[in-house]
C-alpha positions as CSV (number, residue, x, y, z in Angstrom):
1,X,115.4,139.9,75.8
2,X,113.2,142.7,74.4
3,X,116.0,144.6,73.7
4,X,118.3,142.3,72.5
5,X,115.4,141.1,70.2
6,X,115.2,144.8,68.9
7,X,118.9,144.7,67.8
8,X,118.6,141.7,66.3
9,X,116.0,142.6,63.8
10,X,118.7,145.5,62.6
11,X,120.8,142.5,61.5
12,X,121.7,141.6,57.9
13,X,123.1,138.2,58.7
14,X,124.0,135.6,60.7
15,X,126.8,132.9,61.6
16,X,126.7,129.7,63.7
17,X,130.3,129.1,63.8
18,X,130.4,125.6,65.2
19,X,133.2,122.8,65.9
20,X,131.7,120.6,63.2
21,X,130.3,122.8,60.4
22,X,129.6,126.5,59.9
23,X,126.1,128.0,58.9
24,X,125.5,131.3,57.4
25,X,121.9,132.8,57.2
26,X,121.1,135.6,55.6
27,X,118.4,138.3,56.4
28,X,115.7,137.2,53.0
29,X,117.4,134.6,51.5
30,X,117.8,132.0,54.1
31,X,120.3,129.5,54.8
32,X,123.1,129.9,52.2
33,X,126.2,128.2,54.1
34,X,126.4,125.3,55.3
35,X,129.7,123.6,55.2
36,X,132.2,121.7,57.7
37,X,134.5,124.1,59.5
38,X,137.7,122.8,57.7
39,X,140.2,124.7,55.5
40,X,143.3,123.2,54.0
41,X,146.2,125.6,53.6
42,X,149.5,125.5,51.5
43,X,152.5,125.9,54.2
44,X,154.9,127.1,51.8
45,X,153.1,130.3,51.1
46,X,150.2,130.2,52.8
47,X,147.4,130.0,50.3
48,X,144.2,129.0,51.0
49,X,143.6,126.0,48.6
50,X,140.0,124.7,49.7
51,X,137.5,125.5,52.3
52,X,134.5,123.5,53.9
53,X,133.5,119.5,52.4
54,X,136.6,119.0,49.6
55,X,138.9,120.4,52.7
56,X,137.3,117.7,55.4
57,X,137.5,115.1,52.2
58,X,141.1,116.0,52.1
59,X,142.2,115.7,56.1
60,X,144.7,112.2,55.8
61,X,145.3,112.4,52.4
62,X,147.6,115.0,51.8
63,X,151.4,116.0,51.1
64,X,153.8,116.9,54.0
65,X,153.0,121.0,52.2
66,X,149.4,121.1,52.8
67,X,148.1,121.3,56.5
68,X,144.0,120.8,57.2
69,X,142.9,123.5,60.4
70,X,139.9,124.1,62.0
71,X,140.0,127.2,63.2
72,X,136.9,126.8,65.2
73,X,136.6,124.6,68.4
74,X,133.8,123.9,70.7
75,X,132.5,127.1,69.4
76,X,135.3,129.3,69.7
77,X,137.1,131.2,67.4
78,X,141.0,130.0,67.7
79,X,142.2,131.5,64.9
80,X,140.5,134.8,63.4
81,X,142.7,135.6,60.5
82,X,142.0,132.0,58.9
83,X,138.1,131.6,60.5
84,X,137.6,135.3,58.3
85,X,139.1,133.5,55.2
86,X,137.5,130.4,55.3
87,X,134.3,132.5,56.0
88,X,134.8,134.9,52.7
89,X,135.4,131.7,50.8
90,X,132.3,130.2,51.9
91,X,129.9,133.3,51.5
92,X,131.5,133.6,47.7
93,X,132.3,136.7,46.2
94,X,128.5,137.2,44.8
95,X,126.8,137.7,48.5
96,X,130.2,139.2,50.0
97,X,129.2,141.8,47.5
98,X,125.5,141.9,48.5
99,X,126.6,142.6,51.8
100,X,128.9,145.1,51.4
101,X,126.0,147.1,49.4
102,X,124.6,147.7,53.1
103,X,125.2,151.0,54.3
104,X,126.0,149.9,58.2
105,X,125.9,146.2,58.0
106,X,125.0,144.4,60.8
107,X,125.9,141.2,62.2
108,X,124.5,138.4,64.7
109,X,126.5,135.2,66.1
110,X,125.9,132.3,68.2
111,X,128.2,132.1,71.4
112,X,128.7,129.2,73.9
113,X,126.7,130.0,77.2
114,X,129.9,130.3,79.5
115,X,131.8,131.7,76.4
116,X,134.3,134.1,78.5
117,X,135.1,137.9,77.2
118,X,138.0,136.8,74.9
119,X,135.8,134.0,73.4
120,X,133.3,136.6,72.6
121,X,135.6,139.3,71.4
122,X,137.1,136.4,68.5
123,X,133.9,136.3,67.4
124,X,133.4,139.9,67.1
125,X,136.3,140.3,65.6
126,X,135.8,137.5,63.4
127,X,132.6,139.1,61.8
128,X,133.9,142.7,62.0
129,X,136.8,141.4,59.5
130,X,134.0,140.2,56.9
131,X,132.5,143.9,57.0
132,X,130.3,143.9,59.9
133,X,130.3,147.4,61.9
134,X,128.4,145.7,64.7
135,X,127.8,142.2,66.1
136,X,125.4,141.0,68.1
137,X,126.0,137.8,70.3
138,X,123.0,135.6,70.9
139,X,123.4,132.9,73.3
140,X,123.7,129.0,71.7
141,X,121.1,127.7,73.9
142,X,118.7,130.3,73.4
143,X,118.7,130.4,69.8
144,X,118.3,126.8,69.1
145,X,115.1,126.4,71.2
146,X,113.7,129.3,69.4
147,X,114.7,127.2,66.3
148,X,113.3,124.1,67.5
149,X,109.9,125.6,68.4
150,X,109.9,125.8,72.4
151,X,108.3,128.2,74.1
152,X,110.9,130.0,75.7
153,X,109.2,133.2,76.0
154,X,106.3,131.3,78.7
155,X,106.7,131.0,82.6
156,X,107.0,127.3,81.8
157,X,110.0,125.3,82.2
158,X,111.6,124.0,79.1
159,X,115.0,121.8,78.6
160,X,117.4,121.5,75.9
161,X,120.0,119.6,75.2
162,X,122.7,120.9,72.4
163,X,124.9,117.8,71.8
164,X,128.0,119.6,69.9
165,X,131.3,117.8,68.4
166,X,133.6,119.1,70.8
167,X,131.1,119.9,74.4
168,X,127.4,119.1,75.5
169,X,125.3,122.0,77.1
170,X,121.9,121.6,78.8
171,X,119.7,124.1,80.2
172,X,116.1,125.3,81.5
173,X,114.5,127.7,80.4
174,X,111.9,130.0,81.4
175,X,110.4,133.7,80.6
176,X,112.9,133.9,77.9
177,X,116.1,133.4,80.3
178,X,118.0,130.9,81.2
179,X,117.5,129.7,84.9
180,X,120.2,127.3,85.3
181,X,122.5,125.5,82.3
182,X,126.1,123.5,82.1
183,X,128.4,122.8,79.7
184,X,130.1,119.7,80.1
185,X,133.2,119.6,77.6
186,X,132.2,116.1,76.2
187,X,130.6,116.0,72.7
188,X,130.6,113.5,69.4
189,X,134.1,113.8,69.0
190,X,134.4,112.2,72.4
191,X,132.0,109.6,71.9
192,X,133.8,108.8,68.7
193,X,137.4,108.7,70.4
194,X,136.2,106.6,73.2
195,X,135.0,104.1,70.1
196,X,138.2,104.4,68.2
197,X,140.3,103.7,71.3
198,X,138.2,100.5,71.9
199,X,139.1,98.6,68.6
200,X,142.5,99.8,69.1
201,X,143.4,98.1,72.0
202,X,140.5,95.4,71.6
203,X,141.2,94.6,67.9
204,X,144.0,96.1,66.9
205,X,142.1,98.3,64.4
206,X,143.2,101.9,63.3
207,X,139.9,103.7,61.6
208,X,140.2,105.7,59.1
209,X,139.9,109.8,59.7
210,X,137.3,109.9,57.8
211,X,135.3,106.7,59.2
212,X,135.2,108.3,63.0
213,X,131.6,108.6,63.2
214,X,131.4,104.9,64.2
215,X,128.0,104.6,65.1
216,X,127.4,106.0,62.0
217,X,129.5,103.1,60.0
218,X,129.1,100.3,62.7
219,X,125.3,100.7,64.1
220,X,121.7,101.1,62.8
221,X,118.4,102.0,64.5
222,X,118.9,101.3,68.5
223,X,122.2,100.4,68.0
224,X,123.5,101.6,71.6
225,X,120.7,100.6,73.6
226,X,120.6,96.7,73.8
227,X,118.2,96.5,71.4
228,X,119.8,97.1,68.6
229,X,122.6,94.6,66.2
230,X,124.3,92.4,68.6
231,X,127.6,92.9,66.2
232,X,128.5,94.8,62.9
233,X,131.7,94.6,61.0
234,X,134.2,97.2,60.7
235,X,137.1,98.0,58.3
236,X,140.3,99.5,58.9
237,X,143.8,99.1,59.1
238,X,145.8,96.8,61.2
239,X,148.0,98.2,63.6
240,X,151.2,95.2,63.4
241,X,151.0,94.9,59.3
242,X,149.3,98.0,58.4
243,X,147.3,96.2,55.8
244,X,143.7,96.5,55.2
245,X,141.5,94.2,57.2
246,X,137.9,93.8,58.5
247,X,136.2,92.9,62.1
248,X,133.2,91.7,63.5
249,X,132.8,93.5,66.6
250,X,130.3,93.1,69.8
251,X,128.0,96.4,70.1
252,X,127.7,95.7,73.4
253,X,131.7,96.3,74.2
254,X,130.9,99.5,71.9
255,X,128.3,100.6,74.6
256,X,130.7,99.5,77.1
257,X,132.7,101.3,75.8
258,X,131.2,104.9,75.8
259,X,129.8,104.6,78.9
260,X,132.6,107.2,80.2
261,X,131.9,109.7,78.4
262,X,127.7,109.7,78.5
263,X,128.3,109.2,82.1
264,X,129.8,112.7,82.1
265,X,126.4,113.9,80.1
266,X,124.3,112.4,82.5
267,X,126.1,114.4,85.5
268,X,125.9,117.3,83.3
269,X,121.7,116.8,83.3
270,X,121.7,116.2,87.4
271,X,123.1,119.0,88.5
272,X,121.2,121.1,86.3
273,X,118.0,119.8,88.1
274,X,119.3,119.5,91.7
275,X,119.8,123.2,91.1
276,X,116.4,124.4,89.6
277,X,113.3,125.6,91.8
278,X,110.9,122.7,92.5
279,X,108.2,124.4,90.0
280,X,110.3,123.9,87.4
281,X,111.2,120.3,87.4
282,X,107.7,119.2,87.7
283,X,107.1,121.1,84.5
284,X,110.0,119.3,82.8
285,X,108.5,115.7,84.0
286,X,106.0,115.9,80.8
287,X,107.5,118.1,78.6
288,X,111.3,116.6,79.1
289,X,114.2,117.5,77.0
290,X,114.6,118.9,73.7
291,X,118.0,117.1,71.7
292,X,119.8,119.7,69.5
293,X,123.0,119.9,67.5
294,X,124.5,117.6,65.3
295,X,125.7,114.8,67.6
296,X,122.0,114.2,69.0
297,X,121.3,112.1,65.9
298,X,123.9,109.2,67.3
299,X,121.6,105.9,66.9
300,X,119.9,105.2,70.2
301,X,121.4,107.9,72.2
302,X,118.4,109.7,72.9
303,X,117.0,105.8,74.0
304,X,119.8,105.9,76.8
305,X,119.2,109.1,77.9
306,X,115.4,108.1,78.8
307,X,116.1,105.3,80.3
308,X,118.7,106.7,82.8
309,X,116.2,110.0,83.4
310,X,112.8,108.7,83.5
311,X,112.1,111.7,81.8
312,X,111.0,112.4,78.1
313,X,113.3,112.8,75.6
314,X,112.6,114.2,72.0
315,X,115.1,115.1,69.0
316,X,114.4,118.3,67.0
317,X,113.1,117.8,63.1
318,X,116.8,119.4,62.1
319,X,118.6,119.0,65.1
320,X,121.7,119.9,63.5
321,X,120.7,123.5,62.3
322,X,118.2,124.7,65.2
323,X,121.0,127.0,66.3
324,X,121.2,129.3,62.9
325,X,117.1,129.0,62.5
326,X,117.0,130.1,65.6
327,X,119.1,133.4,64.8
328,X,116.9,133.8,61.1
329,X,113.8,133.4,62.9
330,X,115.0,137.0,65.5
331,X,116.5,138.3,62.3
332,X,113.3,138.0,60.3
333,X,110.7,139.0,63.1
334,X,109.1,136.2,63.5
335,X,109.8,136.0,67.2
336,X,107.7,138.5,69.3
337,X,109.9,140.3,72.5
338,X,108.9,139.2,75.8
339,X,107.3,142.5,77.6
340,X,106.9,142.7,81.1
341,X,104.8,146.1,82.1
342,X,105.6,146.8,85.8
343,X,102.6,147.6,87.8
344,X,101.6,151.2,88.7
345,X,102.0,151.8,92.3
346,X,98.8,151.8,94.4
């Protein structure tokens, strides 16, 4: 980690290219990007017409010539040539030229933990096609518990949890490493199927695209632990007349509901633990786990997970940008390299 650490202090920027949103720091001036991975492109000669929040504003409501892509999923780059133009666009032509004022300019990126070679190589390629002449890849996990603040560099055991859009990863760490971790490909855009599935076929409701996030629309406070509203209403579009109609519906079908998916999650955090040395669980039975990522703001999740662990669960301040701090905080120094001296032979 040392090294790595080394390297990344050589970096001019970094990007947390994410299923949901993209985030751009740069070396001294911060967090200047930080926009949903969207673009919307003209089919008939392939111009870009808008990037980031009007471009997710515009998925459902446009003409049969204008297509909406995400050329990111569960944090992989599927389609360089438009992830590099959506990226230019983003950065805008004021710090594009800032960065190209560097004589050798250096990257940094966030990659999945069981991101395979031609995972990594898209994003390389990705940031080489902005300018870059090198990239350096930092691990997801790693960079947002430096972001959130946990101790990664100690012989402690520490757990995090990054709830993405599109897959879940959890880990423990310890002495800057990770020990054990597993991604389980279920994230908020999962959770918010499994919803949108349950008023179709329980109400004959069609959501809106852009009214996914139901919990978000539907719920409040503990509103998937029982706790919470016993019933919100819900608009959409009926699926015989296609007209506009509303619906009370029972939370606790919604919870029902989403069981399969969280179930997944909750498998995902077992055999993580049934895997880890015995010293390092005990550790974890105070300290628990450490929410990250966008999707661990879902009202009452974080309720759920402590009641089916036992164990403690805490959400980050920013959940949703631990990932990128994580990568300024390297970039800028502010993390000190783990050093182990061997011993001198006797």
């Amino acid at each position: 980690m040392a090294a790595s650490l080394e390297q990344l202090r050589r970096c001019h920027f970094a990007v947390d290219l994410g299923a949901a949103r993209t985030r751009v720091y740069v070396k001294g001036a911060g967090l200047v990007v930080d926009q949903p991975s969207v673009a919307a492109v003209n089919t008939r000669n392939g111009a870009l017409i808008a990037v980031g929040e009007f471009a997710e504003r515009m998925t459902g409501r446009t003409p049969a010539y204008i297509r909406v892509v995400r050329p990111v999923s569960g944090g992989t780059v599927v389609d360089i040539e438009m992830a590099q133009r959506m990226l230019r666009h983003l950065l805008g032509e004021g710090m594009r030229r800032t960065l190209r004022r560097k004589t050798w300019l250096r990257a940094a990126a966030c990659t999945p933990h069981d991101a395979d070679p031609l995972a990594q190589r898209a994003t390389v390629e990705t940031l080489v096609g902005l300018g870059a002449r090198r990239v350096e890849l930092v691990d997801t996990l790693i960079a947002a518990a430096v972001g959130c603040g946990l101790p990664v560099e100690r012989a402690e055991a520490t757990m995090i949890m990054m709830c993405g859009a599109a897959a879940t990863q959890v880990a423990v760490l310890s002495l800057g490493s990770i020990v054990n971790a597993e991604r389980v490909p279920v994230g908020g855009e999962a959770i918010d199927h499994a919803i949108v599935q349950h008023l179709r076929q329980a109400h004959a409701l069609v959501l809106p695209s852009q009214s996914v996030r139901p919990l978000q629309l539907a719920l409040s406070g503990n509103g998937l632990t029982p706790q919470g509203p016993a019933s919100a209403e819900i608009h959409g579009r009926d699926v015989a007349t296609g007209l506009a109609r509303s619906v009370r519906i029972d939370t606790a079908a919604v919870r029902e509901a989403i069981q399969t998916p969280l179930t997944a999650v909750l498998d995902g955090i077992y055999r993580v633990l049934r895997e880890c040395p015995p010293d390092l669980v005990a550790d974890l039975v105070d300290r628990g786990i450490m929410m990250v990522g966008g999707s661990a703001l879902l009202p009452g999740l974080d309720q759920m997970l402590r009641e089916a662990t036992g164990m403690p669960v805490h959400i980050a301040e920013r959940p949703e940008l631990c990932a990128v701090q994580g990568l300024g905080a390297m970039l800028e120094g502010r993390i000190e390299p783990l050093i182990l001296d061997p011993l001198g032979t006797c």
